[in-house]
C-alpha positions in Angstrom: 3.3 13.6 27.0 1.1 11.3 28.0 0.4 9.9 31.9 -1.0 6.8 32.1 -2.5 5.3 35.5 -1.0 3.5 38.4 -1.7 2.2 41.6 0.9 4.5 43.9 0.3 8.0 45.1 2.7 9.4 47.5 3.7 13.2 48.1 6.5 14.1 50.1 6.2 17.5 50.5 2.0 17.9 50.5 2.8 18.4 54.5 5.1 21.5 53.9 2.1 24.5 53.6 3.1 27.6 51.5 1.0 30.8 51.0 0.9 29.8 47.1 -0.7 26.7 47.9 -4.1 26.2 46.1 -5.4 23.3 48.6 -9.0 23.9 47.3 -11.1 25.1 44.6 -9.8 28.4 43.2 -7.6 29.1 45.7 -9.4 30.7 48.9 -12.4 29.3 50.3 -14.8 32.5 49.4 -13.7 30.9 45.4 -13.5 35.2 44.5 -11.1 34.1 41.9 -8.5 36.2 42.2 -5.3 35.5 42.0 -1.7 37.4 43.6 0.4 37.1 40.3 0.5 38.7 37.0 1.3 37.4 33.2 2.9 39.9 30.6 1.2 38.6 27.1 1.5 36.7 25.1 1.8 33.5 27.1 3.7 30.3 25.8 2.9 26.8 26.6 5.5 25.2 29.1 3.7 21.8 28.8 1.0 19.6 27.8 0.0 16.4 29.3 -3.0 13.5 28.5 -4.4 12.1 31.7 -6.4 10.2 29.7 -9.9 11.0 31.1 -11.9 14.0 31.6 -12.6 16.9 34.2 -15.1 18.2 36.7 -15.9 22.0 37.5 -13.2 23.1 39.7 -9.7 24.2 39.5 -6.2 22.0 39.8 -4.6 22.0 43.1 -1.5 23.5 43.5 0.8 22.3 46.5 4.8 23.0 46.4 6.0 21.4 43.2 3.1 19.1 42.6 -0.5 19.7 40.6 -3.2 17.2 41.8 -6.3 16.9 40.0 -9.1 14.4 40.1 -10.7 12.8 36.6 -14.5 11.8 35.6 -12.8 8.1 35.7 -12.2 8.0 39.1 -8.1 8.7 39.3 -6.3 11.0 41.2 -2.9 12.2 39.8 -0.2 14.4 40.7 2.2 16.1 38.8 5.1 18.2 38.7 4.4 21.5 38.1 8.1 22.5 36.6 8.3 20.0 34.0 4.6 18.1 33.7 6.2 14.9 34.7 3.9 12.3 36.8 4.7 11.7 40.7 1.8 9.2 40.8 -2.2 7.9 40.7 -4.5 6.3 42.4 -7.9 5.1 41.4 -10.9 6.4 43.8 -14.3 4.8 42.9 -15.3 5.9 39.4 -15.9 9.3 39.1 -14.5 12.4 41.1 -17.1 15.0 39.5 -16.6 17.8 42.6 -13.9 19.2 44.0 -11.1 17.3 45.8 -9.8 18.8 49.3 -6.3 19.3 51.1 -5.4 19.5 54.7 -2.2 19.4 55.3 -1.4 16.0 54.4 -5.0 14.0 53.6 -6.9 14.9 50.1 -10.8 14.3 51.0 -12.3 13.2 47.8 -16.0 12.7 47.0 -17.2 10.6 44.4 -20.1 10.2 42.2 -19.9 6.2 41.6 -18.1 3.4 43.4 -18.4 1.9 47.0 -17.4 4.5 48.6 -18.8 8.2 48.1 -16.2 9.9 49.8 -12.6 9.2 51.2 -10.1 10.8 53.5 -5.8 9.6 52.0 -2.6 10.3 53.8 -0.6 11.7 50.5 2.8 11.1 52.5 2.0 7.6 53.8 0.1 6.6 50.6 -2.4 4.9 52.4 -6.5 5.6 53.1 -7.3 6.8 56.3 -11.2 6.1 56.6 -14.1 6.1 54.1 -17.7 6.0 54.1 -20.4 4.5 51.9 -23.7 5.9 51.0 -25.7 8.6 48.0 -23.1 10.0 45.3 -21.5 13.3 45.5 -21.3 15.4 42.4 -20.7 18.5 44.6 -16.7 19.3 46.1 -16.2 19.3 49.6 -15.4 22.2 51.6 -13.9 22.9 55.8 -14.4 24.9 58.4 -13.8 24.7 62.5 -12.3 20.8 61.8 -15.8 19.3 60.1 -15.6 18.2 56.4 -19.1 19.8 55.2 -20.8 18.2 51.7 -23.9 18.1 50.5 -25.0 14.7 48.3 -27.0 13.8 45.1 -30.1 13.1 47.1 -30.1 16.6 49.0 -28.5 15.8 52.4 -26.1 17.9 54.0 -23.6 16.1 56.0 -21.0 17.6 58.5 -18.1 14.9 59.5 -14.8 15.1 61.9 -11.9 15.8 59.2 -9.4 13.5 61.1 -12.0 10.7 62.1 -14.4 10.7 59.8 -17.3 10.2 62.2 -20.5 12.1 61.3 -21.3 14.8 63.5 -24.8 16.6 61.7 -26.5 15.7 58.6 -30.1 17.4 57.2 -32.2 16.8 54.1 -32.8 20.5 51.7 -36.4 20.8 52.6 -37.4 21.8 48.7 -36.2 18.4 47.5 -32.7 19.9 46.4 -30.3 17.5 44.8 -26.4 18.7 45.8 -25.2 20.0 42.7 -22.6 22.7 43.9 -19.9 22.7 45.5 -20.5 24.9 49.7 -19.1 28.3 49.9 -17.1 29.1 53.2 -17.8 32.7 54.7 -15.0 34.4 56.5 -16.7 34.1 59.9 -16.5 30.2 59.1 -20.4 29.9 58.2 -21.2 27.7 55.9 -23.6 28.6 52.4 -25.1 25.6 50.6 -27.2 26.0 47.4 -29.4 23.9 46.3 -30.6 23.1 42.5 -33.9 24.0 43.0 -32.8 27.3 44.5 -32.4 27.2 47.9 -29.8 28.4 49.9 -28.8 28.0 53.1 -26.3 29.6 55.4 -24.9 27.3 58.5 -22.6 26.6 61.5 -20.8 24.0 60.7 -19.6 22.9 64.2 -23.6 21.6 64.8 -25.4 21.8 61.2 -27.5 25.1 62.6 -29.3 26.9 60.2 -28.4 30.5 60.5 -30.7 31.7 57.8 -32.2 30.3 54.3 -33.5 32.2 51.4 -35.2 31.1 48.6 -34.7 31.9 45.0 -37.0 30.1 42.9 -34.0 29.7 40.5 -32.1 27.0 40.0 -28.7 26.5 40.7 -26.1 24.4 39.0 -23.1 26.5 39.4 -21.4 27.3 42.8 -21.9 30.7 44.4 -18.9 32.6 44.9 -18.5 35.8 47.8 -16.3 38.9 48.6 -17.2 41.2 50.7 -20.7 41.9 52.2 -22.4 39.8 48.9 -22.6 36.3 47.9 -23.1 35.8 44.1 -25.7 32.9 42.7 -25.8 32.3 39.2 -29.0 30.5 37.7 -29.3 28.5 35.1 -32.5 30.7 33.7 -29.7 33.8 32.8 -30.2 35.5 36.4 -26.8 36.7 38.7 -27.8 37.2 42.2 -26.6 38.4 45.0 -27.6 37.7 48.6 -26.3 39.6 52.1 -24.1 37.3 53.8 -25.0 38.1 57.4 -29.2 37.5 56.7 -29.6 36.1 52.7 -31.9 39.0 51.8 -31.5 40.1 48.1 -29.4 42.9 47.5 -30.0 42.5 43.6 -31.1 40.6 40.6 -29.5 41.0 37.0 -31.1 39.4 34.0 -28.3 38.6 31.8 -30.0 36.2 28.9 -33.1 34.4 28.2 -34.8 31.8 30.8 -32.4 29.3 29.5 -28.9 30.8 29.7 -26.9 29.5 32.2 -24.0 31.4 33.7 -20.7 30.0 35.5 -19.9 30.7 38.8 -18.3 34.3 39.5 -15.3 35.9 40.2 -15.3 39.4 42.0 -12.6 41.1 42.5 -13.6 44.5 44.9 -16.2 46.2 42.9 -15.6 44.7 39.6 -17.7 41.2 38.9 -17.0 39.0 35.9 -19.3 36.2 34.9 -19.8 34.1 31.5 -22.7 32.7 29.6 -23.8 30.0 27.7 -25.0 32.0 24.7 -21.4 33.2 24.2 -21.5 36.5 26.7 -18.8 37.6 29.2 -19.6 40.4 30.9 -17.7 42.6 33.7 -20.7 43.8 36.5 -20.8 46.5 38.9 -20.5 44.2 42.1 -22.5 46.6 44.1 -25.0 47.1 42.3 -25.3 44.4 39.2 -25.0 47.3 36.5 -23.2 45.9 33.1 -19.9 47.8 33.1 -18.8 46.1 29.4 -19.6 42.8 27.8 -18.1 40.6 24.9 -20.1 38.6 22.6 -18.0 35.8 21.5 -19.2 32.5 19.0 -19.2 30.2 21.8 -20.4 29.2 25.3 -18.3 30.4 28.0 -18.3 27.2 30.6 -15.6 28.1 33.1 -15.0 30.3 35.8 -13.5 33.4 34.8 -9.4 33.9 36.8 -8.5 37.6 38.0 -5.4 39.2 38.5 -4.6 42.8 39.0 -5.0 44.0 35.0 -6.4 40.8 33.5 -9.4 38.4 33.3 -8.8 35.3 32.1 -11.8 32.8 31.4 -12.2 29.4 28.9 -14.9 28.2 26.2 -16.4 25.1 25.1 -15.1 26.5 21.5 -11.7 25.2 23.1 -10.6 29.1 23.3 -9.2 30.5 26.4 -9.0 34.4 26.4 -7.5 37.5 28.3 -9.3 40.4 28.5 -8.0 43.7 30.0 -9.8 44.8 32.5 -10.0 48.7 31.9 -10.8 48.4 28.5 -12.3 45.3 28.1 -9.6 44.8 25.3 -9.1 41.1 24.1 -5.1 41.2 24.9 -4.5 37.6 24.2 -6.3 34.1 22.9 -5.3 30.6 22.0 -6.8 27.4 21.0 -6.2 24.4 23.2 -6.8 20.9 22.2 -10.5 20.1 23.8 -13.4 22.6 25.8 -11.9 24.5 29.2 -15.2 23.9 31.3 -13.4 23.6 34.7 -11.2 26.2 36.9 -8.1 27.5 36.5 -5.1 27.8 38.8 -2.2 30.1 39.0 0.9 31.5 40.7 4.2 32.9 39.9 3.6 34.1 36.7 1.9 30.4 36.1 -1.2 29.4 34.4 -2.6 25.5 35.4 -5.6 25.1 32.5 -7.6 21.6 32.2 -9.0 21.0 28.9 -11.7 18.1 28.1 -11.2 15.5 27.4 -8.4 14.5 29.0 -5.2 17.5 28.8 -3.5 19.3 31.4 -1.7 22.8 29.9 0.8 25.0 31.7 1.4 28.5 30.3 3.9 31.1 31.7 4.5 34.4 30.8 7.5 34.9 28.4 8.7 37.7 30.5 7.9 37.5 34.2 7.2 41.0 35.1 8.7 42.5 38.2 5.0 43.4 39.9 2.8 41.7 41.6 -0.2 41.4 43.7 0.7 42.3 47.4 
């Protein structure tokens, strides 16, 4: 099926909130990548759509009966999720590289090129509510205490009213950091940004305080993930860090390749860490302590952030494979080939896989059996 672009985006029910609502990145806003459902294997392919341009790093949003994802050429679509059919599109700027935003009923996009860099849209009126003009983002937008909080090409970080759109703070990364990640909300509300030349910084985001900063020397190029006590930093020289939350001191530091291995951000689910790398390694880590509990070595990169549920890991390759490991065992349980490279998040529910697969397809897989257990 193929969904080709239009001028209309309305969503009737984005207003109605459910606890199986992805309305951000992964899910949650500590991105841990875990997910309350379970698939029995193998999984079959419900649908398959062509949006007809490509995606950025995070996940599909999940809201009632509609998917909405953002493309590299600037549209945002939604679909329905039973069937794969198109509710609507509307073109924003030219390229939505990070992470789109829902509350309740506006999507807060940023965008990379256009006029406007980042936008706040009613989904059930259809219309735009404000938008502001200034440096690119490439990084997603995150919220916490009513202030939208992103951090721009150029470095700055920028708190704004979510219903007005007024700016309320704004700094420049002192180490010349360019915004290449996507913030990571703590559970206390704080605020971490990371910058690509390894800085990170934890923050109020009702006034923009600084609460602490660490640096890394590292850069960073994936977004840090947290659970727990930790926050996890992956590098883009084959180092997994992880930081204390409350002061950003270094709890510990895993070599996992050669100075230029990247790895994708991490899920975590209790003690159990998972993280891929560009020289074809997934590995499961001791979260505590960074100790390799088991590693695969497959033939290609591994690009996306890895999915959790209670017995499975799911994670995505630039060789176009997309894999389930057991967790216990570290057995591959299940793989398939999709038409182009899984690079970006996935999203799930019900017994329901969301994949996005460059360039341009949308996949939904669902368990052939929907087994009676589930994630509490």
């Amino acid at each position: 099926m193929s969904v080709g672009g239009c001028g209309s985006l309305k969503v009737d029910t984005i207003s109605v909130v459910t606890q199986d609502d992805w309305r951000q990145d992964s899910g949650t806003p500590s991105r841990d990548r875990v997910v309350s459902t379970e698939f029995s294997f193998p999984l079959e392919k419900a649908w398959h759509i062509n949006v007809g341009a490509a995606f950025g790093p995070s996940s599909p949003l999940l809201v009632g009966p509609t998917l909405i994802v953002g493309t590299r050429r600037g549209d945002l679509y939604a679909v329905g999720t039973e069937r794969g059919e198109k509710v609507g599109s509307k073109r924003f700027g030219e390229a939505i590289e990070g992470n789109i935003l829902i509350e309740r009923e506006v999507v807060y996009i940023p965008s990379f090129t256009g006029k406007e860099n980042m936008t706040a849209y009613d989904l059930t009126e259809g219309k735009k509510l404000w938008a502001v003009q200034g440096v690119p983002f490439k990084a997603g937008l995150v919220s916490s205490k009513n202030v939208l909080v992103g951090v721009d090409i150029g470095g700055v970080i920028w708190g704004r009213n979510l219903t007005s759109g007024e700016e309320l703070w704004s700094f420049k990364m002192e180490d010349g950091s360019s915004g290449q990640t996507t913030p990571l909300v703590l559970a206390d509300g704080s605020i971490v940004v990371a910058g690509d030349q390894g800085l990170v910084i934890a923050l109020d985001p009702e006034n923009g305080t600084i609460l602490w900063s660490t640096a890394l020397d590292e850069p960073v190029y994936a977004s840090p993930s947290a659970s727990g006590d930790l926050i996890f930093v992956p590098t883009t020289t084959g180092v997994l860090l992880a930081l204390h939350q409350k002061n950003g001191l270094l709890i510990w530091r895993t070599r996992l390749g050669h100075d230029e291995v990247k790895l994708t951000s991490a899920g975590i689910d209790r003690q159990d860490l998972y993280v891929g790398t560009s020289d074809g390694q997934f590995l499961s880590l001791n979260a505590f302590t960074g100790e390799i509990q088991w590693r695969f070595d497959g033939p290609h990169s591994f690009s996306s952030p890895p999915l959790i549920t209670r017995k499975y890991v799911l994670v995505g390759t630039l060789g176009r494979k997309l894999y389930a490991f057991d967790r216990v065992t570290a057995r591959l349980t299940w793989e398939t080939e999709l038409d182009g490279r899984i690079k970006s998040a996935m999203a799930a529910r019900n017994g329901e896989l969301f994949v996005l697969a460059e360039p341009r397809h949308i996949y939904k897989f669902k368990s052939r059996e929907v087994p009676d257990e589930a994630i509490d």
